[in-house]
matplotlib code that plots the C-alpha trace (Angstrom):
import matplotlib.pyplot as plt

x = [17.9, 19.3, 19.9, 21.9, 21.2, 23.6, 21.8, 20.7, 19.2, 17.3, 16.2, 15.0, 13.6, 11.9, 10.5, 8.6, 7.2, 5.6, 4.3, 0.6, 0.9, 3.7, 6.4, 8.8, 12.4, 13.1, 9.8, 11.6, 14.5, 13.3, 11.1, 14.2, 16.3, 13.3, 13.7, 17.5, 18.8, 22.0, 21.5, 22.5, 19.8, 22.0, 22.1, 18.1, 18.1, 20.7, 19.1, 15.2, 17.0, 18.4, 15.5, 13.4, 15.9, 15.2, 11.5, 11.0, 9.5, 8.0, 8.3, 5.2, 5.6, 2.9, 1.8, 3.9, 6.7, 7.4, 8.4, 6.6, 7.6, 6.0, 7.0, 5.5, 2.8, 0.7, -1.4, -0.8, -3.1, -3.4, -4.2, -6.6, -4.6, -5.9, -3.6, -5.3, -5.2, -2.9, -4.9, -4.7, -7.0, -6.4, -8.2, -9.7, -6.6, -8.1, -8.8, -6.1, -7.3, -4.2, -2.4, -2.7, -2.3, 0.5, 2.2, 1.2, 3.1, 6.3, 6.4, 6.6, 9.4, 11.6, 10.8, 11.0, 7.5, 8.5, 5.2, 3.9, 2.2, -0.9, -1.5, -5.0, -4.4, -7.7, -9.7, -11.3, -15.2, -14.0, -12.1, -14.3, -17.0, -15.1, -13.9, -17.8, -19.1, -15.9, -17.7, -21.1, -20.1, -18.3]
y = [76.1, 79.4, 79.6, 82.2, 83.0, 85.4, 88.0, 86.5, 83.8, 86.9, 88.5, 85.1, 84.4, 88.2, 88.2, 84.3, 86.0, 88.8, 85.8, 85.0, 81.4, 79.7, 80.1, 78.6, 79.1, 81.1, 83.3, 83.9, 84.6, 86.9, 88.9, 89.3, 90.6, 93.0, 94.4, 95.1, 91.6, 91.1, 87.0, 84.1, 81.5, 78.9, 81.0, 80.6, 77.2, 76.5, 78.5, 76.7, 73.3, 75.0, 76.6, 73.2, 71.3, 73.7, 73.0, 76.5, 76.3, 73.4, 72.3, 70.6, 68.9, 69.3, 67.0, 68.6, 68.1, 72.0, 72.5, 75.2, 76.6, 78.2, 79.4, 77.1, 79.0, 77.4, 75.6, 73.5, 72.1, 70.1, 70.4, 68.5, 67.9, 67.6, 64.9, 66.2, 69.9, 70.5, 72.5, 72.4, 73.4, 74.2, 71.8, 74.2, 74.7, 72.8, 69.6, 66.8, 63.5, 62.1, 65.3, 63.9, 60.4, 61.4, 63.9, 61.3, 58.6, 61.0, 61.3, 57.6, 57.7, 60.6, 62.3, 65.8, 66.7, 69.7, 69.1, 66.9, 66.9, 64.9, 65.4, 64.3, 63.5, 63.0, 64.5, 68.1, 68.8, 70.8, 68.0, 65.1, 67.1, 66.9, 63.1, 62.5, 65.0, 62.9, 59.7, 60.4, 61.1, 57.7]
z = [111.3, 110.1, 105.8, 104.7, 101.4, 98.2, 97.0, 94.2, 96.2, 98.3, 94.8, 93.4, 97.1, 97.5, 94.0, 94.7, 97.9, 95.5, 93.2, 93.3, 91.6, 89.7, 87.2, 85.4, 85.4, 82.4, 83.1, 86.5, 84.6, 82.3, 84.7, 86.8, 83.6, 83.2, 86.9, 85.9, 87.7, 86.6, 86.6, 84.1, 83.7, 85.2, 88.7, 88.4, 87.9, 90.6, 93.2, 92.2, 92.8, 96.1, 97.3, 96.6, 98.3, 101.7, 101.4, 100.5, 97.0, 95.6, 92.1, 90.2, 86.4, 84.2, 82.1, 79.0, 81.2, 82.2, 85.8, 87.8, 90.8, 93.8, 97.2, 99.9, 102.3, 105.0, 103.1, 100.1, 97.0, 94.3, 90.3, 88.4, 84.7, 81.2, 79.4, 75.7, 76.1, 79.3, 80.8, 84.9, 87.2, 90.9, 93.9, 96.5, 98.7, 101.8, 100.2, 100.5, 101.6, 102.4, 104.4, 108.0, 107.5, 105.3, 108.5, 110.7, 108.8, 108.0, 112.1, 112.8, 110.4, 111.4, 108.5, 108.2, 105.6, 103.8, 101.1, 99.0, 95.7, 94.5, 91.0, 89.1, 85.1, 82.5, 80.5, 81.1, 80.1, 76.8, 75.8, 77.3, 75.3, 72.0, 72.8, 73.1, 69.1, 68.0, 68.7, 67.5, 64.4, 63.6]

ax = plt.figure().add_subplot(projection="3d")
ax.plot(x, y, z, "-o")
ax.set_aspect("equal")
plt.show()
């Protein structure tokens, strides 16, 4: 399937592909301003919601609520969340025990698999750590 894109679609598209990791939307926004991008906000949000509607970027929450984006390359991972400081930490990019049986299932139901996203919420060692001095000293 062929997508033509606008331009500002291209520069939001061109300047993902440069990315090494995620953003947000105003980030993106901002960084474009910075490169001379003549682009509202809106246009960003528009063409993120666009692009992640094409299975071209994926969109992942974190547990503060933000929405980060990311173009999709071959492989995908997962994160590992803290719920106390928010802190996320990236799964080696290989491991996903659920990708096959997940394609396989997708295929036995027509399903066109553009991603998915496992996401992993507790505590991280600083803050299990502090959980644990917290509770000695009661």
């Amino acid at each position: 399937m062929f997508v033509k894109f606008t331009k500002n679609q291209q520069n939001i598209l061109e300047f993902l592909k440069q990315l090494k990791g995620e953003i947000t939307a105003q980030d993106l926004h901002m960084n474009l301003k910075e490169k001379d991008f003549k682009i509202g906000l809106a246009t960003v949000y528009r063409t993120l919601k666009y692009l992640h509607l094409q299975g071209i970027i994926q969109e992942r929450i974190t547990p503060n609520g933000e929405s980060l984006y990311e173009l999709i390359k071959d492989s995908h991972h997962h994160h590992l969340n803290c719920v106390n400081c928010g802190r996320s930490s990236l799964l080696k990019e290989d491991f996903c025990p659920i990708n096959k049986q997940l394609t396989n299932w997708c295929a036995s139901q027509n399903f066109k698999l553009y991603y998915h996203t496992l996401e992993f919420f507790g505590l991280c060692e600083h803050c299990q750590n502090e959980v644990n001095k917290a509770n000695l000293s009661n």
